[in-house]
DRENFILUM-284350 format. One line per 4 residues: number of its first residue (from 0); their letters; for each residue x negated, y negated, z negated of C-alpha. Coordinates in Angstrom, 2 decimals. Each point is the difference from the previous one (the first is absolute). Example, Ala and Ser with C-alpha at 12.3 -4.5 7.8 and 13.67 -1.06 7.14 Angstrom:
REM DRENFILUM-284350
0	AS	-12.30/4.50/-7.80; -1.37/-3.44/0.66
This chain:
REM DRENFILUM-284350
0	XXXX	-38.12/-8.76/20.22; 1.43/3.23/1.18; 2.69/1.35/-2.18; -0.05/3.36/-1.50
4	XXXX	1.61/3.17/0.99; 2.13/1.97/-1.99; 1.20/3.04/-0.64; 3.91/-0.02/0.78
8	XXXX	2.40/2.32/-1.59; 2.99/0.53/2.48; 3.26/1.33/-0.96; 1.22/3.57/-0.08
12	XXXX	1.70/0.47/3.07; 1.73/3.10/-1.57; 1.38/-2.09/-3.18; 2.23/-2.41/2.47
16	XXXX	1.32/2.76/2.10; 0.87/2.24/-3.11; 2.39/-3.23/-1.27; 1.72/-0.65/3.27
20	XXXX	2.24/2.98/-0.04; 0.67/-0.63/-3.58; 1.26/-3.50/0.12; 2.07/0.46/3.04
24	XXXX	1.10/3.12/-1.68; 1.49/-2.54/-2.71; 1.99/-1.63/2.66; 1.37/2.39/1.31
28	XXXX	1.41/0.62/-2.88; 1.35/-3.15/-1.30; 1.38/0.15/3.63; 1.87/3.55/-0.84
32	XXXX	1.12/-1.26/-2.81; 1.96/-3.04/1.28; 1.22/1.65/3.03; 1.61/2.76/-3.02
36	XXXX	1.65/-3.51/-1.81; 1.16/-1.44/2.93; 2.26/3.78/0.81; 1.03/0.43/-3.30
40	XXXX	0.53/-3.57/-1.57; 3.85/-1.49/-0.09; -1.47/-3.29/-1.05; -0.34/-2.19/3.54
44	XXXX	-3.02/-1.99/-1.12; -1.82/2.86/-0.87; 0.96/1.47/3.16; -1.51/-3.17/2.10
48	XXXX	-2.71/0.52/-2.20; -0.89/3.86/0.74; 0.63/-0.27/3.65; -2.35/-3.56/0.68
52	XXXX	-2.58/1.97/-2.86; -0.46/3.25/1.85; -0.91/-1.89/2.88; -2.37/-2.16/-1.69
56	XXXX	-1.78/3.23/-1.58; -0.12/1.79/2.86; -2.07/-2.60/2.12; -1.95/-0.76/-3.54
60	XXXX	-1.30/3.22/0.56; -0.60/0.04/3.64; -2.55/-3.24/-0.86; -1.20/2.20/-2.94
64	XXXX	-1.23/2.86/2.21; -1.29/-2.08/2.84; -1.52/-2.97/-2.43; -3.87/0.10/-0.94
68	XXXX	-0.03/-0.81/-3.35; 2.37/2.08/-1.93; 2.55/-1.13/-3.04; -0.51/-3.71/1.73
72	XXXX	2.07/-2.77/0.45; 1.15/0.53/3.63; 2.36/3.59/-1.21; 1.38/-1.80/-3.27
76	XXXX	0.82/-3.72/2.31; 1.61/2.41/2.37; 1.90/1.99/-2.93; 1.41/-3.18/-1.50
80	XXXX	1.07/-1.64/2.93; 1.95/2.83/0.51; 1.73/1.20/-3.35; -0.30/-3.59/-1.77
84	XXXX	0.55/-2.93/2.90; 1.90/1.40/2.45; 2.75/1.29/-2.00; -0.11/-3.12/-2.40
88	XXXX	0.49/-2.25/3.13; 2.94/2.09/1.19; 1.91/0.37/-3.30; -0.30/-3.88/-0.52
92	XXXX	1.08/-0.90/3.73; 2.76/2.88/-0.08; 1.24/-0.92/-3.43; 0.24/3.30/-1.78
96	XXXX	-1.12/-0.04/-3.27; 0.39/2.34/-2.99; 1.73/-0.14/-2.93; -2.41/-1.36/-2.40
100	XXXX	-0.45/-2.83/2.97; 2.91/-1.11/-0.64; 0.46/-0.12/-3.43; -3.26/-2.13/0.02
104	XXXX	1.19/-2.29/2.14; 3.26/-0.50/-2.03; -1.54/-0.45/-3.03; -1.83/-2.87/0.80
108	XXXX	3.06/-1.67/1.41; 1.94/0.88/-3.43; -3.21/-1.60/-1.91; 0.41/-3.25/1.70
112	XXXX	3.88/-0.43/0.07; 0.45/1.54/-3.36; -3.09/0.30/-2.28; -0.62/3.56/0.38
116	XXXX	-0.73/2.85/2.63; 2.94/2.39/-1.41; 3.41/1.14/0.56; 2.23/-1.04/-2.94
120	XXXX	2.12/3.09/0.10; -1.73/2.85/2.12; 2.15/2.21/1.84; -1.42/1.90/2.97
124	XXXX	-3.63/1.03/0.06; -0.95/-2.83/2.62; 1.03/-2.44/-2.64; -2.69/1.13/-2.48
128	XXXX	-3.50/-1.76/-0.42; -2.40/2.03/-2.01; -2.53/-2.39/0.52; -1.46/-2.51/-2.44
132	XXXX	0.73/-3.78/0.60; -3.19/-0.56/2.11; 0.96/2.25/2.67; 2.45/-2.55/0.88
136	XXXX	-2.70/-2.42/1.19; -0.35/2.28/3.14; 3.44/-1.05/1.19; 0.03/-3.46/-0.56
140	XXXX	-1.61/-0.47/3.85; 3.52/1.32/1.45; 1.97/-2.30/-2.64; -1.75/-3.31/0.94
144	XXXX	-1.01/0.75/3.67; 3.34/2.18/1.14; 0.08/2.50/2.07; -3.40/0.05/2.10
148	XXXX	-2.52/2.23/0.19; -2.27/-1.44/-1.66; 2.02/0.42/-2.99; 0.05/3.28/-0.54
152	XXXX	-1.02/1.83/-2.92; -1.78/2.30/1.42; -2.79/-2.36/1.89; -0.14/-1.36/-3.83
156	XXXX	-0.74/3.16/-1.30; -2.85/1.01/2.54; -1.26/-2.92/-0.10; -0.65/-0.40/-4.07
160	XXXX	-1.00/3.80/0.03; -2.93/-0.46/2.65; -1.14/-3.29/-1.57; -0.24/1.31/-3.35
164	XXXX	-1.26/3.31/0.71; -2.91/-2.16/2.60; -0.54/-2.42/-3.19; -0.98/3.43/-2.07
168	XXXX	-2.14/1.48/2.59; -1.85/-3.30/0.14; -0.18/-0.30/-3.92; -1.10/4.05/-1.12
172	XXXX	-1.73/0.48/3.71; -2.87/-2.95/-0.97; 0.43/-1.24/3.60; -0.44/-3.45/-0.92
176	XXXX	-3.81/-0.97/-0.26; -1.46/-3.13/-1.74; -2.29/-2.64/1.72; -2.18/0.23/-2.76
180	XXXX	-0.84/3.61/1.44; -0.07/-0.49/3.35; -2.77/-2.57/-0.64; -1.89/2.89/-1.94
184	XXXX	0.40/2.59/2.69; -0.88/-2.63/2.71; -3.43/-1.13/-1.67; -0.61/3.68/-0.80
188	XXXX	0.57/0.53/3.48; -2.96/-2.43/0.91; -2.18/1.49/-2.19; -0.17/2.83/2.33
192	XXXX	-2.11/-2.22/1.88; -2.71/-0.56/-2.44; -0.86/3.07/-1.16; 1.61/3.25/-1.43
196	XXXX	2.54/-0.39/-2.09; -0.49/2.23/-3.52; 2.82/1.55/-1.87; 1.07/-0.65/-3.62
200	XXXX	-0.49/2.39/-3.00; 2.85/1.15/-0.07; 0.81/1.22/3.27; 1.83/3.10/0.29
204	XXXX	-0.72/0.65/3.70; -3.67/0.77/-0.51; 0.42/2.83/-2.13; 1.74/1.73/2.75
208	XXXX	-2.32/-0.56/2.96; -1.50/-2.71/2.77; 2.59/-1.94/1.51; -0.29/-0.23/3.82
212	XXXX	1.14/-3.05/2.11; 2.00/0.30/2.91; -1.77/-1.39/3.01; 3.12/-1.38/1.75
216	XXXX	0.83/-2.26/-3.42; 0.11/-3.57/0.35; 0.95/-2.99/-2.49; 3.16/-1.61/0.39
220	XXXX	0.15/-3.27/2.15; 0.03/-1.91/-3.22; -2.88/1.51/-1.19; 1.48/2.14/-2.51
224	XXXX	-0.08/3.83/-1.37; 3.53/1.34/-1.30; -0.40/1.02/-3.69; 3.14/1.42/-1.77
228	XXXX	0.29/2.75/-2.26; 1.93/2.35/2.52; -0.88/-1.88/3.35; 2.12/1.95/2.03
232	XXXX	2.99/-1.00/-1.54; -0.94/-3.36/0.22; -0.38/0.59/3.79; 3.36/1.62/0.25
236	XXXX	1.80/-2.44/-1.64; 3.18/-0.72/-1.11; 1.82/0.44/3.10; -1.11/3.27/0.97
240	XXXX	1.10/1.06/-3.73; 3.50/-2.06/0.77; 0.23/1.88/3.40; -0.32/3.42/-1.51
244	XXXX	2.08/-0.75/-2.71; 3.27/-0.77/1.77; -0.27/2.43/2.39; 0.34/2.90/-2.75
248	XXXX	3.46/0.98/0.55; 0.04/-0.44/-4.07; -0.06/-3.78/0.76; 1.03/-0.19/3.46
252	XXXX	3.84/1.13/-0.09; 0.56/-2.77/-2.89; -1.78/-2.77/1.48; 2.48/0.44/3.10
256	XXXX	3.62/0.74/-1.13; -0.74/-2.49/-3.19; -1.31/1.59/-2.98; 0.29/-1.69/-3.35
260	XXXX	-2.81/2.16/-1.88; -2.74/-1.13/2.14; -0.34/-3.68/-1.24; 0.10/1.16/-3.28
264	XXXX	-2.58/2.64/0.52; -2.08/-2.69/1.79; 0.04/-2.84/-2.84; -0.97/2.93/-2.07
268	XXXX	-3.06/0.69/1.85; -0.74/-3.24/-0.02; 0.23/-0.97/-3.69; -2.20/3.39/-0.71
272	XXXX	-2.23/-1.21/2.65; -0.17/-3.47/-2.02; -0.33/1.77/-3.48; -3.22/2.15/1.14
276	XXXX	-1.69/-3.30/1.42; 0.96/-1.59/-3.79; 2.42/-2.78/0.70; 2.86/0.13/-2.53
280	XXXX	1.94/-2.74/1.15; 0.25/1.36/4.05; 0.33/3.15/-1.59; 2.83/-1.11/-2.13
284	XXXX	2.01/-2.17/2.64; -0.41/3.56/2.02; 1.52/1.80/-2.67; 2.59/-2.22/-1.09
288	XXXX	0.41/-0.62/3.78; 0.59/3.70/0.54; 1.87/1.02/-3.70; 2.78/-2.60/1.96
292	XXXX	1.01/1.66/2.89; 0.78/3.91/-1.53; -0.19/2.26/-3.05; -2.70/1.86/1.77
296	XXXX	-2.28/-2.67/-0.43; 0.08/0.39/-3.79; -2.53/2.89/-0.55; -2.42/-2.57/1.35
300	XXXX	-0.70/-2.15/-2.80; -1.55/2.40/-2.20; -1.94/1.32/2.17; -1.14/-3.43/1.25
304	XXXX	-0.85/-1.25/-3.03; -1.93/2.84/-1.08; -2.44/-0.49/2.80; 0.20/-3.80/-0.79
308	XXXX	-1.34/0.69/-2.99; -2.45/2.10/0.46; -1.27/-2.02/3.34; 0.63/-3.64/-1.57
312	XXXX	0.78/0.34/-3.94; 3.01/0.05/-2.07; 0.35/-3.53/-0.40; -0.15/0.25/3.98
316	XXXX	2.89/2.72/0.14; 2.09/-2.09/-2.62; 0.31/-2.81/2.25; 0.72/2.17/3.02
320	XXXX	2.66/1.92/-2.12; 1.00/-3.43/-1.45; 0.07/-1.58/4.39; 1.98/3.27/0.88
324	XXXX	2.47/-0.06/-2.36; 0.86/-3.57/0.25; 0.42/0.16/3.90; 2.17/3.31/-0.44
328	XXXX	2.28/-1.24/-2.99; 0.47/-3.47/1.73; 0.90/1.92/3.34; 2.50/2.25/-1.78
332	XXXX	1.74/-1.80/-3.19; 1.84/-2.73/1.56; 1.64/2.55/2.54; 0.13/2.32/-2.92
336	XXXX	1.84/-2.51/-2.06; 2.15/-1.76/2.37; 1.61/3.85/0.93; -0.64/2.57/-3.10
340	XXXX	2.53/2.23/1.25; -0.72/0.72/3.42; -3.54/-0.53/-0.49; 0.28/2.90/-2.10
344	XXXX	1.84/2.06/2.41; -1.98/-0.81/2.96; -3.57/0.49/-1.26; 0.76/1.71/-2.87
348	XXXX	2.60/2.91/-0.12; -0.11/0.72/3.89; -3.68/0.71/0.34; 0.83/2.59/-2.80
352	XXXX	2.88/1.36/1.93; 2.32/-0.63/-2.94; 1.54/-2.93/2.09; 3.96/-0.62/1.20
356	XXXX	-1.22/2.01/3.35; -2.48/2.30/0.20; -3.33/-0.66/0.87; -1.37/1.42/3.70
360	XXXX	-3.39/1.02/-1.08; 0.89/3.68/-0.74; -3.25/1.74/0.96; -0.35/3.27/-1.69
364	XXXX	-2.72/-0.61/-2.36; -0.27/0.82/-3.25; 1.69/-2.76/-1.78; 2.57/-0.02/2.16
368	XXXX	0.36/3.70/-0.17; 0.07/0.09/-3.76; 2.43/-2.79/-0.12; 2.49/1.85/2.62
372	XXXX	0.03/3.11/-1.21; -0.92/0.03/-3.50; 2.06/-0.70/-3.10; -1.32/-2.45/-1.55
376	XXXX	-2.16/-0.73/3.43; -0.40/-3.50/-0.48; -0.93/-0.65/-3.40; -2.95/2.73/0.57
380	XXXX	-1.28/-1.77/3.41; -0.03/-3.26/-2.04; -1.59/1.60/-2.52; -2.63/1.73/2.04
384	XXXX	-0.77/-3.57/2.00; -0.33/-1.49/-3.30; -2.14/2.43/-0.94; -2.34/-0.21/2.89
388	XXXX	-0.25/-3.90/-0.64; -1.35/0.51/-3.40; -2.57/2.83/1.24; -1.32/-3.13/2.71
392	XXXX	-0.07/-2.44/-2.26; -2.02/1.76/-2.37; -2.46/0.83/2.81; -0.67/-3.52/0.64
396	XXXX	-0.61/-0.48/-3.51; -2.52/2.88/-0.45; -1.65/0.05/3.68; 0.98/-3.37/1.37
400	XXXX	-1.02/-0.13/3.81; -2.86/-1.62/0.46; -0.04/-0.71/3.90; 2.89/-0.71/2.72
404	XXXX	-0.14/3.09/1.26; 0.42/2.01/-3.46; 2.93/-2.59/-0.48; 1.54/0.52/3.00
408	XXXX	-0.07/4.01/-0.27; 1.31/-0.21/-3.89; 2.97/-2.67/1.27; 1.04/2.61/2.59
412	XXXX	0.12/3.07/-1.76; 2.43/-2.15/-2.73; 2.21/-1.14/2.89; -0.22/4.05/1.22
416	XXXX	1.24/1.58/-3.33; 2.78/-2.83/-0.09; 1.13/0.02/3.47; 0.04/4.56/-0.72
420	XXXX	2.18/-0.69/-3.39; 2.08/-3.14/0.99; 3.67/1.35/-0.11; 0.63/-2.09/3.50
424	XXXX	-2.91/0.44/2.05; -0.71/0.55/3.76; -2.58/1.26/1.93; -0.68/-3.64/1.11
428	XXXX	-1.90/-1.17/-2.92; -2.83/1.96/0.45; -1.88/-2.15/2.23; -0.53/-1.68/-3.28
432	XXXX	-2.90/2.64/-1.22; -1.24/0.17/3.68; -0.50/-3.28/0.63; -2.26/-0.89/-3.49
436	XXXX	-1.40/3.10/0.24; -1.45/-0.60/3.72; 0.04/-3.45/0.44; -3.02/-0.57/-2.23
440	XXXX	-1.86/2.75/1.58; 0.86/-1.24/3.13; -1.97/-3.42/-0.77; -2.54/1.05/-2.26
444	XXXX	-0.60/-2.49/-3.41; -2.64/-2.29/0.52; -2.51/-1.64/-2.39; -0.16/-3.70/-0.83
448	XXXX	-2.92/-2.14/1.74; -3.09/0.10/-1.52; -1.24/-3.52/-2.38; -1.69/-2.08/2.23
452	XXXX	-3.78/1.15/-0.25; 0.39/3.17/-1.49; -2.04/2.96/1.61; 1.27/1.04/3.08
456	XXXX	1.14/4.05/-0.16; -1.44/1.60/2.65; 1.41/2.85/-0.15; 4.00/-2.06/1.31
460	XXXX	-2.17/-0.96/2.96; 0.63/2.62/3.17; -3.08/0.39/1.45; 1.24/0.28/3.64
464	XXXX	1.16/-3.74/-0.40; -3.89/-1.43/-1.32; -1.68/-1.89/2.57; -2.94/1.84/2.24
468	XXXX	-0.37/-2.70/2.48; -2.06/-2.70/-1.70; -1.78/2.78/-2.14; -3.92/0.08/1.13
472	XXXX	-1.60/3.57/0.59; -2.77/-0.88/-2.60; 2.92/-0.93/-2.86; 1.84/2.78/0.82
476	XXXX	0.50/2.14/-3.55; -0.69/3.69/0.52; 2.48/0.60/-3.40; 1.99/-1.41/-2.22
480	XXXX	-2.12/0.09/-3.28; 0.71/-0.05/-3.36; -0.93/-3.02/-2.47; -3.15/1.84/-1.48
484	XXXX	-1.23/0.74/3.45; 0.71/-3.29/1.29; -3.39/-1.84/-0.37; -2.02/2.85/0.95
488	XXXX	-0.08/-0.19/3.91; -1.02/-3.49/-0.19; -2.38/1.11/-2.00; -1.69/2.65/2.11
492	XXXX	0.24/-2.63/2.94; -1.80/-2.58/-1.92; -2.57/1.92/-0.85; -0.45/1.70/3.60
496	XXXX	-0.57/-3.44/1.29; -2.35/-0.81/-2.83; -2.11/2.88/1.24; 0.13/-0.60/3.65
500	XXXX	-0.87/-3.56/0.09; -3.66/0.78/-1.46; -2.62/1.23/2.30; -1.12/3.68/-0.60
504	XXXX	-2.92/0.07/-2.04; -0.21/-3.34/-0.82; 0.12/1.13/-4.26; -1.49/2.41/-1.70
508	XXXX	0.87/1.00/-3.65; -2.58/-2.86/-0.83; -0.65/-3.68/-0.82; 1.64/-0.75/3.64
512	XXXX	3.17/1.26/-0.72; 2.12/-2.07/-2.43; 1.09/2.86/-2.16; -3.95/0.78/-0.93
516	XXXX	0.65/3.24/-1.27; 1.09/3.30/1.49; 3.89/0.06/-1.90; 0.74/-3.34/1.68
520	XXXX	-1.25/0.40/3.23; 3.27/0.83/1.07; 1.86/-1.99/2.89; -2.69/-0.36/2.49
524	XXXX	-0.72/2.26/2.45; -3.62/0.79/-1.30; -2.76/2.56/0.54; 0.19/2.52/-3.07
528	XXXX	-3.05/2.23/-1.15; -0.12/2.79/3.02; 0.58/-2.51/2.82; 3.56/0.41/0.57
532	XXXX	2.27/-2.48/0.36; 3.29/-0.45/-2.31; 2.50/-2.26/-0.29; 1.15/0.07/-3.53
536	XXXX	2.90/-1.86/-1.69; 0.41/-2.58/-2.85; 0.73/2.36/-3.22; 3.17/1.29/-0.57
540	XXXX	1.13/-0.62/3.41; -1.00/2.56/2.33; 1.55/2.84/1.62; 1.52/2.58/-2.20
544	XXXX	-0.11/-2.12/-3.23; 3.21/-0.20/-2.04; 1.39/-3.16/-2.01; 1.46/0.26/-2.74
């Protein structure tokens, strides 16, 4: 049986070409922009990093003009080989590292000889550790395993970041598929063979229009039609979403010279990836996980558990608030209590810049401005971040977010006003707002699987991936109908056939034809009074009659 053809809706040729000169556009610019770091930076790792990173952005969009498929994965492999592994792999075999490197690394060798990661008696600024007692577990690979290169922090770092941040994408991007559904979409698939395949009541796609195959579409191998709710981030994957994530310069510069923010920023995706799928306990070893490593972190667990419970319940968000603060309390009170004093200058009093040295994160923002120059400076910046706390956390009581994404957005503009009013910040910390608020646009939430047997929403399904092959010409639906208008083709076709299976003029409106009256002589094809012949149909069936 010959299969049908179909109309084929090809791409706007104009659409692709309009987004080349755009994306490689982009690159160039990343590329100007680490070129600019590389001649004005005094820092040595940053200065590896601009020089390998202009390079890498400069051929990422070479590939970007030249490629076919624009904003793929070819520019963004290209653009992180360049700015993320090439300078990575020459830092770690050259051995230049920066400060907070270092202080990493120490820390975990003062947690295992002494019981905690600080400096009794701070003197210089290289003997400070701002970080919380977690942080230290990042250096531990150069205290047990020595000087290699495998034991360096920063392979530790990148490595954590990537895996958490590729754990997210796989948990709010719905990439993972139950069997359960593939066995749906594969027998649906085989009912193409059989006959035409009707859509359900509610169907959103038929109010807008027909549906048209594409004639090149074939099922998969395995006999089965992709169905996600967004399919084309399920196609792009996590990977893609990984690639063009740590080639933003944003992410890029502190994955290579070692940044400490990113692992925290990536456990923080991850436990608001685990709190919008409703699993308090993930969620709450995220956020305790997280809450361990730096003060940054904190901000978190409101937020978190304000989606938990809205997404999973309170008693849901109790236990995660209950998992996180266990894991974060047992992580910080025995280092807390074995060193009060230090433990308060380190993570304390230096983050503050009211330390024994001053602290180096003097951007000029406004908290830091205020506390400079200001009388009184401090106490008003305090007062001000305090201030903005209070406004959050009454926003999560009054509109608490009720998706990742809404989460994400309110957690970074809390960490933005607090970074701006901080009295020691730096421009550093703002890949903190970028990253939550692009990272879950980048990779798109997905919806949980279906119940096994539940009605299968057509409207998820792409129609350029439904199968044409094994489709008959005679089964072939003309439209996608409506529930009312479901029945009513079959209808017309029954009663066609009826008609054209008896011989013309083999009834009359009389004791030969089995309706024996005039009204119910409808169905056959029969000779009416004038000597015409008319097909009529079954009542209530025919052409033009409405249902209702």
């Amino acid at each position: 049986m010959r299969a049908a053809a179909l109309p084929v809706s090809l791409p706007r040729p104009g659409r692709r070409t309009s987004r080349r000169p755009l994306e490689a556009l982009c690159w160039t610019g990343c590329a100007v922009f680490a070129l600019l770091l590389c001649l004005r930076t005094t820092i040595t790792p940053h200065q590896v990093w601009g020089a390998c990173a202009a390079a890498g952005y400069g051929l990422a969009a070479l590939v970007a003009h030249f490629s076919a498929r624009p904003w793929g994965r070819a520019s963004a492999a290209v653009a992180a080989v360049g700015s993320v592994l090439v300078p990575l792999v020459f830092l770690v075999a050259d051995g230049a590292r920066q400060l907070e490197v270092t202080v990493v690394e120490r820390s975990g060798t003062l947690l295992l000889d002494s019981g905690t990661p600080y400096v009794p008696d701070p003197a210089e600024l290289p003997d400070y550790n701002p970080y919380l007692p977690g942080m230290a577990l990042f250096g531990l690979p150069r205290a047990v395993l020595g000087d290699v290169p495998l034991a360096d922090a920063r392979l530790w770092f990148a490595l954590v970041s990537l895996g958490a941040m590729g754990l997210a994408a796989l948990l709010c991007g719905g990439y993972r598929s139950s069997w359960r559904g593939t066995v749906a979409l594969w027998a649906g698939s085989r009912s193409f063979r059989r006959g035409p395949a009707l859509l359900s009541a509610g169907d959103r796609s038929s109010r807008r229009g027909p549906a048209l195959l594409s004639a090149g579409d074939r099922p998969t191998r395995r006999g089965t039609v992709p169905l996600s709710a967004g399919h084309r981030s399920a196609r792009r994957g996590p990977v893609r979403s990984l690639l063009w994530l740590a080639a933003t310069p944003a992410v890029a510069l502190p994955l290579a010279v070692g940044g400490v923010d990113l692992p925290v920023i990536a456990l923080m995706c991850l436990a608001l990836s685990l709190a919008g799928r409703g699993r308090p306990v993930a969620a709450g070893l995220a956020l305790g996980a997280a809450a361990a490593l730096k003060w940054t972190a904190w901000p978190l667990l409101p937020v978190g558990l304000a989606l938990l419970a809205v997404t999973a319940g309170r008693r849901a968000a109790v236990r995660a608030g209950a998992t996180a603060v266990a894991l974060a309390v047992l992580a910080v009170l025995p280092v807390a209590l074995t060193g009060p004093g230090a433990f308060a200058e380190h993570v304390l009093l230096f983050p503050l810049g009211e330390g024994a040295t001053g602290s180096p994160a003097t951007s000029p923002l406004p908290g830091y401005l205020l506390a400079t120059y200001v009388p009184g400076g401090f106490a008003l910046a305090v007062a001000a971040l305090a201030l903005s706390a209070v406004a959050v956390a009454v926003s999560l009581v009054t509109r608490p977010p009720r998706t990742t994404v809404a989460a994400a957005d309110r957690l970074a503009l809390g960490l933005g006003i607090a970074m701006c009013l901080i009295p020691a910040t730096r421009f550093g910390y703002v890949v903190y707002p970028l990253v939550l608020f692009g990272w879950f646009r980048l990779v798109p939430a997905g919806r949980r699987p279906a119940r096994p047997g539940a009605a299968m929403p057509t409207r998820l399904m792409p129609t350029r991936l439904m199968p044409t092959r094994l489709m008959p010409t005679r089964f072939m639906p003309t439209r996608l109908a409506p529930s009312r208008e479901t029945g009513r083709p079959l209808r017309w076709t029954y009663s066609a056939l009826c008609a054209l299976s008896r011989p013309r003029g083999a009834c009359t409106a009389s004791s030969s034809c089995p309706g024996r009256t005039a009204s119910s002589a409808r169905g056959c094809g029969c000779r009416a009074a004038g000597g015409a012949t008319r097909t009529r149909w079954p009542s209530g069936t025919g052409p033009g009659t409405r249902r209702g």
